[in-house]
C-alpha positions as CSV (number, residue, x, y, z in Angstrom):
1,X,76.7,34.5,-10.0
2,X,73.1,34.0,-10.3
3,X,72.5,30.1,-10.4
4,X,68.2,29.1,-10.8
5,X,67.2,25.5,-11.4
6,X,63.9,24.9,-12.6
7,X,62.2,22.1,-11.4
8,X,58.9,20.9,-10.9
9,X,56.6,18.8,-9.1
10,X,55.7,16.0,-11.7
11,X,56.5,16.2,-15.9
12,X,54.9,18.3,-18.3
13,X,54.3,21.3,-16.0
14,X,56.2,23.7,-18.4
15,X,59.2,24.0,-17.2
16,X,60.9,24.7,-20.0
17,X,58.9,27.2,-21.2
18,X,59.5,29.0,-17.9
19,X,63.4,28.2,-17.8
20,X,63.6,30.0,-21.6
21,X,61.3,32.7,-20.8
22,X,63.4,33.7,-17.8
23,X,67.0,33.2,-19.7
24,X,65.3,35.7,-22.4
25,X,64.1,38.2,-19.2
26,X,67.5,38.3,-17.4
27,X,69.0,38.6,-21.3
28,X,66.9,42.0,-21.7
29,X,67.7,42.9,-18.2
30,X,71.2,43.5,-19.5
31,X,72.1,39.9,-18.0
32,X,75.2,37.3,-19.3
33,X,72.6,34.5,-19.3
34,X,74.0,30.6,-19.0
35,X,71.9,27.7,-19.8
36,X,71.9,23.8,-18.7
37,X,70.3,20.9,-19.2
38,X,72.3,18.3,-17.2
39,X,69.7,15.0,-17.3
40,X,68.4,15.3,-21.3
41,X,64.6,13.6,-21.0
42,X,62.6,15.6,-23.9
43,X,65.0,12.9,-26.5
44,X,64.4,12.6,-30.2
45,X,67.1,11.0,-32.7
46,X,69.2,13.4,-34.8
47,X,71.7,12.6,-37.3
48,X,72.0,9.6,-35.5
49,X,72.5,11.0,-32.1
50,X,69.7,11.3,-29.2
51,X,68.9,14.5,-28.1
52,X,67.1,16.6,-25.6
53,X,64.9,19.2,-27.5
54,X,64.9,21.7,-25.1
55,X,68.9,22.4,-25.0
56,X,68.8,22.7,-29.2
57,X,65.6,25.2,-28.7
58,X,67.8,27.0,-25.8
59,X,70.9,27.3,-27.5
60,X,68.9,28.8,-30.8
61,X,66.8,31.2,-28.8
62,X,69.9,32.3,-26.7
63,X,72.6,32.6,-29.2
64,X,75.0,29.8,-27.4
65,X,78.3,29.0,-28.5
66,X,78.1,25.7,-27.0
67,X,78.3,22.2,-28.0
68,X,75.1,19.7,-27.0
69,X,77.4,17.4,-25.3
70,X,78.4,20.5,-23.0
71,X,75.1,21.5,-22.5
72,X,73.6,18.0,-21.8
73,X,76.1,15.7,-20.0
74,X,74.0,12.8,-19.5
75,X,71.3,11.8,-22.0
76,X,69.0,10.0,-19.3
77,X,67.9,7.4,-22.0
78,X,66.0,4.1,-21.7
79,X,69.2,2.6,-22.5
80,X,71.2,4.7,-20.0
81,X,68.9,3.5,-17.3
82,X,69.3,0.2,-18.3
83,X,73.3,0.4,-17.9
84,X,73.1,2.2,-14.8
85,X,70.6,-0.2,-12.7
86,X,73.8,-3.1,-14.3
87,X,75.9,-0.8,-12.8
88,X,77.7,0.4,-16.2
89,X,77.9,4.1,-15.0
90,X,79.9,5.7,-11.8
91,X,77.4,8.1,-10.2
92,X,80.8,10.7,-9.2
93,X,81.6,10.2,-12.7
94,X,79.1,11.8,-14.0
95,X,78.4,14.0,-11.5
96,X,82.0,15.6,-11.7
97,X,80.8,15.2,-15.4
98,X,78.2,17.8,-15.2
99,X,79.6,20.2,-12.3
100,X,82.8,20.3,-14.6
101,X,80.8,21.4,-17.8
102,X,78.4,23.7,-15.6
103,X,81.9,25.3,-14.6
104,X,83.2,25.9,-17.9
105,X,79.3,27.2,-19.1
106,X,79.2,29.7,-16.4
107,X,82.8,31.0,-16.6
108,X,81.8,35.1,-17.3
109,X,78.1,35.0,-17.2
110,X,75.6,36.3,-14.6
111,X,73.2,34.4,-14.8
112,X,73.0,30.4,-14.9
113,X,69.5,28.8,-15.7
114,X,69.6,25.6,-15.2
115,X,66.5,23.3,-16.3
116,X,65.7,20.2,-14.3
117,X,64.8,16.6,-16.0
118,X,60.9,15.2,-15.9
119,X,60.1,15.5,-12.3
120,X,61.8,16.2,-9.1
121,X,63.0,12.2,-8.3
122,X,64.3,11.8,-12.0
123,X,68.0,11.1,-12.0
124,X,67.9,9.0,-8.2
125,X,69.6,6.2,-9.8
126,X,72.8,8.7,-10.6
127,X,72.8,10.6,-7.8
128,X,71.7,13.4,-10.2
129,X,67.8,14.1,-8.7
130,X,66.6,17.8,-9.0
131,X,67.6,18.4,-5.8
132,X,71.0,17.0,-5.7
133,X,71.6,18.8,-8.8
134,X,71.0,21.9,-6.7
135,X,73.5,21.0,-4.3
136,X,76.1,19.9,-6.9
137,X,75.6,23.5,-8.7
138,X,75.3,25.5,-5.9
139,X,72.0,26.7,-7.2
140,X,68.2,27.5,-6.0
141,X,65.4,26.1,-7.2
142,X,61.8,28.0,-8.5
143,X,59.3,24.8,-7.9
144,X,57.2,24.5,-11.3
145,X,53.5,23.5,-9.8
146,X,49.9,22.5,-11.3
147,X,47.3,23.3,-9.2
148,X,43.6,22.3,-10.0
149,X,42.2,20.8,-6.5
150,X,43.6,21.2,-2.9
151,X,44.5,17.4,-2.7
152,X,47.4,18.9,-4.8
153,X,49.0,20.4,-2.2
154,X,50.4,16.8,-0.5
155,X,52.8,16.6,-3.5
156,X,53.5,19.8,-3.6
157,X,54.2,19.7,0.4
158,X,56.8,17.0,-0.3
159,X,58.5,18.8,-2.8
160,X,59.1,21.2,-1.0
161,X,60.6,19.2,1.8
162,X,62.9,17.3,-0.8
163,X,64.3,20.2,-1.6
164,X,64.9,22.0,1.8
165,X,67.1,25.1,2.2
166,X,67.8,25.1,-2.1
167,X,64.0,26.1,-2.4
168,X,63.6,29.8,-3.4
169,X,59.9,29.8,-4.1
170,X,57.3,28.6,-6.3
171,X,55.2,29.5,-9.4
172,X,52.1,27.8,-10.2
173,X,51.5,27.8,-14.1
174,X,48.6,26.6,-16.2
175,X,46.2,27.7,-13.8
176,X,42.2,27.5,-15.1
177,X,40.2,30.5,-13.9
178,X,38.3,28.3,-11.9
179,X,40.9,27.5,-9.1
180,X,42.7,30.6,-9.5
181,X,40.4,32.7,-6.3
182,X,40.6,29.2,-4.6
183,X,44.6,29.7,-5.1
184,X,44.5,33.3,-4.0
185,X,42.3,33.5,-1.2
186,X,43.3,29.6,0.9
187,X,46.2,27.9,-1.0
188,X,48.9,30.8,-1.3
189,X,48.5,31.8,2.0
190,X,48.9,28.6,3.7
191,X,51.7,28.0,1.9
192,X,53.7,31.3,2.9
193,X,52.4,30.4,6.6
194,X,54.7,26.9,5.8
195,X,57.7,29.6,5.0
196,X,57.2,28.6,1.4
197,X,57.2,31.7,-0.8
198,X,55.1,31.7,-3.8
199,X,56.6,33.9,-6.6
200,X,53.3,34.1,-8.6
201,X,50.8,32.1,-10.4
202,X,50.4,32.1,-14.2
203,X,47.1,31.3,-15.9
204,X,46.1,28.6,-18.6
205,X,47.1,29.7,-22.2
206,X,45.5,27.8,-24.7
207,X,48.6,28.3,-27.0
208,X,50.9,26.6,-24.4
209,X,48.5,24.1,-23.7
210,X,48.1,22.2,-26.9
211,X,48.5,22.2,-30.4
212,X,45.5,22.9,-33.1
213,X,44.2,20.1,-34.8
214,X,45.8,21.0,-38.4
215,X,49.4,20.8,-36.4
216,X,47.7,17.4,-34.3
217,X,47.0,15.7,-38.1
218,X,50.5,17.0,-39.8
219,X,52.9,15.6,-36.9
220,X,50.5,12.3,-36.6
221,X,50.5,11.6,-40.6
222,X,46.5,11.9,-40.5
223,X,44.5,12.3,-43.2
224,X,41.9,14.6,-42.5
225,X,38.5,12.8,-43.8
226,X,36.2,15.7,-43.1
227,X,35.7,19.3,-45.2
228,X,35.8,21.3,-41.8
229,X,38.0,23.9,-39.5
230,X,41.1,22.6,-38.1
231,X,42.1,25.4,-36.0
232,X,40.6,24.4,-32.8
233,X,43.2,23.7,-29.9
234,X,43.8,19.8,-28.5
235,X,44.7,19.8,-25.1
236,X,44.1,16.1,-24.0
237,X,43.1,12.5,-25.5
238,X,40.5,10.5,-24.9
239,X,40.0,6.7,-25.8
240,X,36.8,5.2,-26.8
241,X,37.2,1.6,-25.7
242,X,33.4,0.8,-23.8
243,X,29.7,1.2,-24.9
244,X,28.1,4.1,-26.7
245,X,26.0,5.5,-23.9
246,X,28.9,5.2,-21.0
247,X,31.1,6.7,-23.8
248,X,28.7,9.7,-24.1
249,X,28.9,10.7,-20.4
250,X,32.8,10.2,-20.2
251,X,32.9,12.4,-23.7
252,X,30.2,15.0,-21.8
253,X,32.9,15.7,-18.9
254,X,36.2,16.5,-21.4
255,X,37.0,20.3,-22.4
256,X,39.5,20.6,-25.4
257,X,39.7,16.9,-25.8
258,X,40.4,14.7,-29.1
259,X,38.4,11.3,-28.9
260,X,40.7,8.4,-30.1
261,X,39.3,4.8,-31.6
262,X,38.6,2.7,-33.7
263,X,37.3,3.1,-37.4
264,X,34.6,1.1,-37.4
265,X,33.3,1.7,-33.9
266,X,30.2,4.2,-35.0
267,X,28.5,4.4,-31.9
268,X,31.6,5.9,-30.1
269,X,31.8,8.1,-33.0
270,X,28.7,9.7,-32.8
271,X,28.8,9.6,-29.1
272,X,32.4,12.0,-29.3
273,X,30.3,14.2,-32.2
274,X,27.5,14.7,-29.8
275,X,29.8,15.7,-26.9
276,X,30.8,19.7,-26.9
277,X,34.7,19.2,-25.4
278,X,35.6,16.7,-27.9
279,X,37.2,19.2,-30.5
280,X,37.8,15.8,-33.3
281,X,37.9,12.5,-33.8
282,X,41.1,10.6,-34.1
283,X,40.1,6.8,-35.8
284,X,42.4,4.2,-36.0
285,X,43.3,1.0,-37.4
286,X,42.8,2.2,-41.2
287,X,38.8,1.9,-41.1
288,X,36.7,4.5,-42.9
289,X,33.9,5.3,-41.2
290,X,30.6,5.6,-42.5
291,X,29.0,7.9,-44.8
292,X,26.7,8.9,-42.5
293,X,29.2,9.4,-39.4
294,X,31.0,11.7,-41.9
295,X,28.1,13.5,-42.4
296,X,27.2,14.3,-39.0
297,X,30.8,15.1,-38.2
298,X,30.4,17.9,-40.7
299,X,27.5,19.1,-39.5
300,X,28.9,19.6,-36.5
301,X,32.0,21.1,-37.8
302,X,34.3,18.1,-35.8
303,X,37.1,16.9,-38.0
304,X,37.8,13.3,-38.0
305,X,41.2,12.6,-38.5
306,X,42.0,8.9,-39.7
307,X,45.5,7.1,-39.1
308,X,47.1,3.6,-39.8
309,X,48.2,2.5,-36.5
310,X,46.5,0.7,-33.4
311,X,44.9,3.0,-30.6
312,X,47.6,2.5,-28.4
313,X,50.1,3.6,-30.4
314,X,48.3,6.9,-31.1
315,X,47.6,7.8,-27.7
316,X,51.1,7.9,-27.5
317,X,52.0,9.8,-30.6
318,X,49.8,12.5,-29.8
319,X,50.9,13.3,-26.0
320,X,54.6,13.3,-27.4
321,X,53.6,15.5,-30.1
322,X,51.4,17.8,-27.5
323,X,53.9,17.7,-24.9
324,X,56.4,19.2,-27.4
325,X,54.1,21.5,-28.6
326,X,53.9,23.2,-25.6
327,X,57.2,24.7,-26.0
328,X,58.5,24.1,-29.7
329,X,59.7,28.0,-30.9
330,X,60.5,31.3,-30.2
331,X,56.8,32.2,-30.4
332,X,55.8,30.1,-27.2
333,X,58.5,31.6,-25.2
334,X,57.4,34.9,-26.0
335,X,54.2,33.8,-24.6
336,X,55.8,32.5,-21.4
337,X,57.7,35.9,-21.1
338,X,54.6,37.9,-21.3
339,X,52.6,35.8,-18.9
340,X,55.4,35.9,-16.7
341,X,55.5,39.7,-16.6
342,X,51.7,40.1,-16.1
343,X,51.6,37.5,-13.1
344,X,55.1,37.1,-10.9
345,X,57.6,38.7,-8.9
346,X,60.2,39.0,-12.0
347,X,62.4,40.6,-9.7
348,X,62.2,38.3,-7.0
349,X,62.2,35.9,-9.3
350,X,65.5,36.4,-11.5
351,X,67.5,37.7,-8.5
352,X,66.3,34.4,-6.7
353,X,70.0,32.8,-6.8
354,X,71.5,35.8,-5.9
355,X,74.3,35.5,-3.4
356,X,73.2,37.4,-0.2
């Protein structure tokens, strides 16, 4: 049997994106595709019960007969870490926990994907990090990377190292055009001279990388205070806490960016209008802003989105909501799939876990 784990260098490198995209490529190779989650992170509350989102998402898109509890052994909650640093959970436990559910969800398949939890190290105070989980499962591991400058490569390096003999190479995703020749032509190569194999590298696609504003302002509760498009993408936040001139330079440097603070702080709002990568204005607190800041807002076709909660708190909101944008349907795995076609060694790439 074919056993993958996908893991990554940090969180939020699209991992699961890639981990569903490649259970749906084996599936229309003609493969008996398998999926895991073993540490649930990506945790929301439903019908009372915490939940990973990327299992329910895998067991939809795959067609699993399988129960959550099966497919997630441990839900790596705040309150789970709690008990196990008071020492209420036995790390064989639950690792026998998860190899015996792994067991019974590979029985007859082909294919096992297995999708790590938040980064590499997550799970340490189990026993259950990535790459222990490798071990465990008797799986390899494709190492999900960023890449954007070359002082990326030290965390990548030690990665690599962590996980030893269990590492069967490594796609880069999210990729800007801008480091992609850097990638190619210096990076690549210095990692294959390492004995590293890189499987590929898959560009930045904007639908993967955020959410539009009209989904931004639905999942926040926003109202939308402005009469103008919505459908730009959001890929990152910025908050307006200092002057209006320093906030015009910080704005200047942001691409794709939503601009979060206060209501009644005009200067920052016209200094996020006047900047071309802040795509809208998030304000906070409950204040309206002035006629006039609405007014040039419009003008400039920004949409100012208004909410009742402290700056803080939606900062927050919005990561979560686009960090589970990134891979929330059928739709964005599709997208994956495709990009994955285009840009790695599929076959290299499925048959990774193969036994020799």
């Amino acid at each position: 049997m074919n056993t993958l784990l996908i893991t990554a260098t940090e969180e939020s490198t699209g991992k699961t994106a890639i981990a569903l995209a490649l259970a749906t490529i084996a599936t229309d190779r003609g493969h008996s595709v398998g999926y895991m989650k073993p540490k649930g992170t990506r945790l929301q509350s439903n019908v009372g019960k915490t939940l990973d989102e990327d299992p329910m998402l895998a067991r939809e898109l795959l067609d699993l007969d399988a129960e959550m509890h099966e497919l997630e052994p441990v839900v790596y909650s705040p309150t789970f870490i709690d008990g196990a640093i008071r020492g209420q959970e036995d790390s064989d436990e639950l690792r026998q926990q998860v190899k015996t559910q792994f067991d019974a969800l590979a029985a007859d398949r082909d294919t096992m994907i297995v999708e790590g939890g938040g980064s590499l190290s997550t799970g340490g105070i189990v026993g259950l990090t990535d790459p222990e989980v490798a071990e465990l499962l008797d799986a390899k591991a494709i190492l999900v990377a960023d890449y954007t400058q070359p002082g990326d490569i030290d965390g990548l390096l030690g990665a690599i190292d962590r996980l030893g003999d269990r590492l069967a190479g490594i796609v880069f995703n999210r990729i800007s055009e801008s480091a992609f020749e850097e990638l190619d032509s210096d990076v690549i190569p210095f990692l294959e001279s390492r004995g590293a194999e890189v499987f590929g590298a898959v560009p930045q696609e904007q639908r993967l990388a955020g959410v539009t504003i009209e989904d931004l302002a639905a999942e926040l509760g926003a109202d939308i205070l402005t009469d103008t498009p919505t459908d730009d993408y959001v890929e990152r936040f910025l908050v307006g806490a200092m002057g209006g001139d320093e906030a015009l330079r910080y704005f200047r440097r942001a691409r794709n960016a939503a601009a979060i603070t206060g209501g009644d702080r005009s200067d920052i709002h016209t200094a996020a209008i006047e900047a071309s990568g802040v795509n809208c204005l998030i304000l906070t607190g409950g204040h309206r802003p002035s006629p006039a800041v609405l007014g040039r807002a419009e003008e400039a076709n920004t949409p100012i989105l208004q909410i009742n909660t402290d700056s803080l708190t939606a900062v927050e909101r919005a990561e979560s909501v686009v960090r589970s944008g990134r891979t929330r349907d059928a739709e964005t795995v599709d997208t994956m799939a495709d990009l994955l076609t285009e840009r790695v060694d599929l076959d290299a790439l499925v048959g990774a876990g193969s036994a020799d």
